[in-house]
ZADO-1210 file (C-alpha; in nm, 4 decimals, padded with zeros to 6 digits):
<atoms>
<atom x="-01.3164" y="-00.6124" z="-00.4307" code="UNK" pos="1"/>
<atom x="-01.0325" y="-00.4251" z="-00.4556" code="UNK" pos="2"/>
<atom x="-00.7059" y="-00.4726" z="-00.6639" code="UNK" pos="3"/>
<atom x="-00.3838" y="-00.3235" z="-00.7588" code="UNK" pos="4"/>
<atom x="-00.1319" y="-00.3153" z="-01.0528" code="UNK" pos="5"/>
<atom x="00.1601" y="-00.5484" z="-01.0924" code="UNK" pos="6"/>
<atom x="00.4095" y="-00.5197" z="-01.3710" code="UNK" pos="7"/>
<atom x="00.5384" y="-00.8285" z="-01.5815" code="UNK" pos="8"/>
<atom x="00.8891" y="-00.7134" z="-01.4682" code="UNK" pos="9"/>
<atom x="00.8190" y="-00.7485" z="-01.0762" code="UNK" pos="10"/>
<atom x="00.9466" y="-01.1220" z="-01.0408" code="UNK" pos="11"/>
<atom x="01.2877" y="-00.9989" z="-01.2568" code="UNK" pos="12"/>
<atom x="01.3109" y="-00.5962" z="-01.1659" code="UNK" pos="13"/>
<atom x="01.6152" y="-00.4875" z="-01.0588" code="UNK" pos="14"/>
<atom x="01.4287" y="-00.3794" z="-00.7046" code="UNK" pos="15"/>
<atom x="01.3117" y="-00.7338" z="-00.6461" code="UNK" pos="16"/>
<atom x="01.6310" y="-00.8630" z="-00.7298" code="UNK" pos="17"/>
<atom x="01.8390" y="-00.6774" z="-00.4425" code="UNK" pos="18"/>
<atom x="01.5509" y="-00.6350" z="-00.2120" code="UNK" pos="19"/>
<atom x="01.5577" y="-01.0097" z="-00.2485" code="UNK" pos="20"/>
<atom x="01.9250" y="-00.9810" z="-00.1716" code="UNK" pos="21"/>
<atom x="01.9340" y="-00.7692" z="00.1239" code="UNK" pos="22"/>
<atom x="01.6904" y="-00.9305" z="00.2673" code="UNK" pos="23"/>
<atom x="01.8628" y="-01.2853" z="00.2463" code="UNK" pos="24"/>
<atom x="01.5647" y="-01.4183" z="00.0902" code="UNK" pos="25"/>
<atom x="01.4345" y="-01.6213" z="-00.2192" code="UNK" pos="26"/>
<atom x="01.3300" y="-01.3401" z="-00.5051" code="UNK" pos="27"/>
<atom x="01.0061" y="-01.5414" z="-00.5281" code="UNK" pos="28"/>
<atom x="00.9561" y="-01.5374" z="-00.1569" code="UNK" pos="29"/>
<atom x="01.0937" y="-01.1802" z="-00.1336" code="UNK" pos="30"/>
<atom x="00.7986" y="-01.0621" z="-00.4255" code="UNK" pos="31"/>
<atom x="00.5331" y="-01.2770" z="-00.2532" code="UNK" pos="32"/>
<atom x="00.6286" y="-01.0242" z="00.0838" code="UNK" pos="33"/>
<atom x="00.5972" y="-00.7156" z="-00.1343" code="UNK" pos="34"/>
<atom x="00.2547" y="-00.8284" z="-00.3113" code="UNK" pos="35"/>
<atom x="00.1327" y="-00.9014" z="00.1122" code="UNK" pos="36"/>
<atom x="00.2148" y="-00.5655" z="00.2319" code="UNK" pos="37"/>
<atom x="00.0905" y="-00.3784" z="-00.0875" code="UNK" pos="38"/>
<atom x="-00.2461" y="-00.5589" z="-00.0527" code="UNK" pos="39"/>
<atom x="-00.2625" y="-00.4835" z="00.3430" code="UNK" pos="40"/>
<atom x="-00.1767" y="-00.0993" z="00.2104" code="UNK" pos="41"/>
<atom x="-00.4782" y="-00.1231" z="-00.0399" code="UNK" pos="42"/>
<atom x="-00.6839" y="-00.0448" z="00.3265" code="UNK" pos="43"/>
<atom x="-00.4592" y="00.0662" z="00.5262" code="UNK" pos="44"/>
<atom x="-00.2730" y="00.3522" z="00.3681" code="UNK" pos="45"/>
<atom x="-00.3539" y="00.7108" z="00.2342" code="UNK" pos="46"/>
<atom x="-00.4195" y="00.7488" z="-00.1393" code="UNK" pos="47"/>
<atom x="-00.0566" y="00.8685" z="-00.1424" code="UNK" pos="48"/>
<atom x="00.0590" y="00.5086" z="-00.0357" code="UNK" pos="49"/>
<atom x="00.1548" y="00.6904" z="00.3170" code="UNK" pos="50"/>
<atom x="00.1776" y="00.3908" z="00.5435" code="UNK" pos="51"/>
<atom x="00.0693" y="00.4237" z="00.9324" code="UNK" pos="52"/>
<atom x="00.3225" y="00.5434" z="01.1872" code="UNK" pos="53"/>
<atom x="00.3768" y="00.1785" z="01.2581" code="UNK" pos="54"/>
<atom x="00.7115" y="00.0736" z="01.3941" code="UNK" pos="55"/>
<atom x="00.8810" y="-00.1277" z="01.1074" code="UNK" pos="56"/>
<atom x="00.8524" y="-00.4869" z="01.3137" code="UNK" pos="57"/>
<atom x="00.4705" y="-00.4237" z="01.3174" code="UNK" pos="58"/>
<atom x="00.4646" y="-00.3131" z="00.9299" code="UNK" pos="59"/>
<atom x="00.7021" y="-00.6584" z="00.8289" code="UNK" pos="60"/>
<atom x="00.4031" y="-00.8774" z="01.0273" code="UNK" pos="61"/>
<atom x="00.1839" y="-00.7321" z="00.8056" code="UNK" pos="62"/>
<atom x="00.3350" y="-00.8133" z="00.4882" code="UNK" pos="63"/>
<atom x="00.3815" y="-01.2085" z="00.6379" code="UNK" pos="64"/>
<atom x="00.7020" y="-01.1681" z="00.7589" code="UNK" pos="65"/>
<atom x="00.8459" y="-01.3634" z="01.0800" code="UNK" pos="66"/>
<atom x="00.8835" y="-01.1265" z="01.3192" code="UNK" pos="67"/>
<atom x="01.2748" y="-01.1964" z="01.3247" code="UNK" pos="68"/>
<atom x="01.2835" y="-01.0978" z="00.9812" code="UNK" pos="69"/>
<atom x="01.0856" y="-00.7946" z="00.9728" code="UNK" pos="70"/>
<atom x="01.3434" y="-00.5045" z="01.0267" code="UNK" pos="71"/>
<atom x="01.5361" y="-00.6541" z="00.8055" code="UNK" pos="72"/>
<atom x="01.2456" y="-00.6630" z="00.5370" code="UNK" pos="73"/>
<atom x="01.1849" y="-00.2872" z="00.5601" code="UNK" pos="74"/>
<atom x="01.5199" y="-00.1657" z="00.5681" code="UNK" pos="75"/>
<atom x="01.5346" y="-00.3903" z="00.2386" code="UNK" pos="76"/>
<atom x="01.2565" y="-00.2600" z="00.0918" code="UNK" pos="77"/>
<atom x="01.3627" y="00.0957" z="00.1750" code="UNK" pos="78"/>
<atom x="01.7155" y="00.0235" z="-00.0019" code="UNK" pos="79"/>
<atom x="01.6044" y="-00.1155" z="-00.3227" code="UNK" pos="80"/>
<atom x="01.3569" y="00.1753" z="-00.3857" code="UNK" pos="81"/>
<atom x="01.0141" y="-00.0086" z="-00.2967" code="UNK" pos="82"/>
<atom x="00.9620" y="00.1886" z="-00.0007" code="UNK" pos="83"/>
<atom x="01.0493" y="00.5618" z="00.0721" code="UNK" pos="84"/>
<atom x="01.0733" y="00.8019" z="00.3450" code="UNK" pos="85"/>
<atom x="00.7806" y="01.0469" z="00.3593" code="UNK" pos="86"/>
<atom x="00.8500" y="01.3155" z="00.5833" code="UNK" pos="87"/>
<atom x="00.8187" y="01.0720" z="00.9017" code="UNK" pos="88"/>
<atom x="00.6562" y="00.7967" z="00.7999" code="UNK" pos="89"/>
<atom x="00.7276" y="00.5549" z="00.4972" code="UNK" pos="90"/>
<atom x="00.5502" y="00.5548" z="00.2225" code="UNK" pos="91"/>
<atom x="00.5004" y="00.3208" z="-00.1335" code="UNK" pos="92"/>
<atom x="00.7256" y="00.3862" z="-00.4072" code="UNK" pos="93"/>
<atom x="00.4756" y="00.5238" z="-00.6673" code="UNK" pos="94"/>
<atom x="00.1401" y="00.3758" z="-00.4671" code="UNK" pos="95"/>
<atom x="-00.0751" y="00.6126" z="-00.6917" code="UNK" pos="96"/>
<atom x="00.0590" y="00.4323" z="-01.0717" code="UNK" pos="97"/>
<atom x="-00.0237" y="00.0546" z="-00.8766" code="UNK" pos="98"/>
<atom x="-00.3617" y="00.1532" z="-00.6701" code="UNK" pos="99"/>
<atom x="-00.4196" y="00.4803" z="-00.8648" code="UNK" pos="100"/>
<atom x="-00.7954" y="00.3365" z="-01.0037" code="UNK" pos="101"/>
<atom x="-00.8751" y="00.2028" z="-00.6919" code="UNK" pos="102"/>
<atom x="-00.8136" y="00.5477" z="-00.5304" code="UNK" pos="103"/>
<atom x="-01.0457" y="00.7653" z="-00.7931" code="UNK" pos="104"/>
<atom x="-01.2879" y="00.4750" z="-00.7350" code="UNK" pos="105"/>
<atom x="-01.2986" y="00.5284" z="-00.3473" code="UNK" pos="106"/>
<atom x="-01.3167" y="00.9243" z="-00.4076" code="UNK" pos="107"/>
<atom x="-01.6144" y="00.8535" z="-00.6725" code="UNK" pos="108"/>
<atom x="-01.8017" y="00.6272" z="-00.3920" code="UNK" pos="109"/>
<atom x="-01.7313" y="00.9458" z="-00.1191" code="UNK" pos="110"/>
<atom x="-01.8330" y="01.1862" z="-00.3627" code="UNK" pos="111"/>
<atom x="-02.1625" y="00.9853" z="-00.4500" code="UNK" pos="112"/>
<atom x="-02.2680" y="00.8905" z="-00.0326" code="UNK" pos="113"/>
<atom x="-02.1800" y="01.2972" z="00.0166" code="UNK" pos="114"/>
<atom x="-02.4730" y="01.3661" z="-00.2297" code="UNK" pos="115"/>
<atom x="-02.6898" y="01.0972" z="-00.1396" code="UNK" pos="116"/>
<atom x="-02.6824" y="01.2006" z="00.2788" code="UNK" pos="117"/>
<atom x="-02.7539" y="01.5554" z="00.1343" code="UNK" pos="118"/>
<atom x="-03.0149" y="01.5304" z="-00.0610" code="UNK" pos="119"/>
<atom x="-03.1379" y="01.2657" z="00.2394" code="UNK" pos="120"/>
<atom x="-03.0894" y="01.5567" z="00.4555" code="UNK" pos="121"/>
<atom x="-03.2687" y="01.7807" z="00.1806" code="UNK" pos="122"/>
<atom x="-03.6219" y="01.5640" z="00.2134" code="UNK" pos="123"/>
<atom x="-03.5714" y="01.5082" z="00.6208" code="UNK" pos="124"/>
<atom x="-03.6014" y="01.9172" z="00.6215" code="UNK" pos="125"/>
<atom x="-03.8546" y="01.9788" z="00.3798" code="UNK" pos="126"/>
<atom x="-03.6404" y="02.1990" z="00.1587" code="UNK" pos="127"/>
<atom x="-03.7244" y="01.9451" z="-00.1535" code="UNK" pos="128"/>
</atoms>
């Protein structure tokens, strides 16, 4: 199970608060659509929070956006600071502070199956 970091401030933040804004939306519903497309980033993104070359219709779906709403949602997002522009794609606003532990514990679990398969491969070719 994976997880990610949310501040106390979040519901109050001064990014919530005119996301919420330039969205036309409810700060409550506004958060809610922030926490969605963080936890669809948790698989979905690079450990640098570098979000697929999606179109930004197809990226507001994902955080439970109607579809009428979803430019509108990102260019939000990308205004009040939540989202930023990585070279061409868009990226989370400091992904590695929220999902930071859940990255080192997907590098541990790489770094453990690399040693297992070679030490599996080790035994398969006699060399142990």
């Amino acid at each position: 199970m994976a997880w990610l970091k949310v501040d106390q401030s979040l519901p109050s933040h001064r990014k919530t608060l005119l996301g919420a804004q330039l969205a036309c939306m409810d700060e409550h519903k506004f958060m809610g659509h922030v926490l969605h497309l963080w936890l669809w980033a948790l698989d979905h993104a690079d450990d640098d929070g570098i979000l697929p070359g999606l179109p930004k219709e197809v990226l507001g779906v994902q955080a439970g956006v109607p579809r009428r709403q979803c430019k509108t949602f990102i260019d939000a997002l990308l205004e009040s600071g939540f989202l930023d522009v990585c070279g061409t794609r868009l990226c989370i606003h400091d992904w590695t502070v929220y999902a930071g532990k859940l990255n080192e514990r997907r590098a541990k679990e790489r770094d453990r199956l690399a040693g297992k398969r070679a030490t599996l491969h080790q035994r398969r070719s006699g060399v142990v």
